[in-house]
N, C-alpha and C positions, 0 to 999 in steps of 0.2 A: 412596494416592497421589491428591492430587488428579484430578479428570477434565481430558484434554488435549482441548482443542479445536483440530482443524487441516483445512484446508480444501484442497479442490481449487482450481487454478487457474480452472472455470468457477465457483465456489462463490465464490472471494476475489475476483475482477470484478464480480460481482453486488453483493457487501457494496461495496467500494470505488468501483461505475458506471462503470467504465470496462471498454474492449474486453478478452475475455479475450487477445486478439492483443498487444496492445503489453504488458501484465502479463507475458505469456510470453517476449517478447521482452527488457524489462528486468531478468527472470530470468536468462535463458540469457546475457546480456552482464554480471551479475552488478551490476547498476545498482541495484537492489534485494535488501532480505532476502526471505529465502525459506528454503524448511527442503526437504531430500531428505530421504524415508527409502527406502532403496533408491537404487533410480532412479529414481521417483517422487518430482516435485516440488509439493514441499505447499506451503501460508502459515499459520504460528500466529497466534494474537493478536494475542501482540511484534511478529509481522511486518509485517502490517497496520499497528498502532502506529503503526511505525517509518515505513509506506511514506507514512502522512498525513503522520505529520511532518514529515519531509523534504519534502515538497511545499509546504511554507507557505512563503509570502514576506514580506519585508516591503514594507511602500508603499513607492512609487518615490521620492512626493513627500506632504509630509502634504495632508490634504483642509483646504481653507478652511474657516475658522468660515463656522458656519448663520446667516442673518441674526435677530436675535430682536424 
């Protein structure tokens, strides 16, 4: 089996820079992926992944051409 990598909630804040507080928060309201095992709530990879991509946006408006 491949090696699993999965992170604590204070471990997946670090990687991703944000507060471990709202990560827990969009855990528990299920806003985000996240992996239990147990009752202990982890973040895989995928999770991660998942939790950047979901967060991308697109421009509101495009950016003016650069003058040349």
């Amino acid at each position: 089996m491949d090696e699993l990598r999965v992170y604590t909630p204070s471990e997946a804040a670090r990687v991703l820079k944000v507060p471990e507080s709202w990560l827990r928060k969009k855990a528990a309201s299920r806003a985000i992926p996240c992996t239990f095992i147990g009752k202990h709530l982890r973040f895989s990879e995928h999770d991660l992944t998942q939790i950047v991509r979901q967060g991308g946006r697109a421009p509101v408006r495009p950016m003016p051409p650069t003058p040349q």
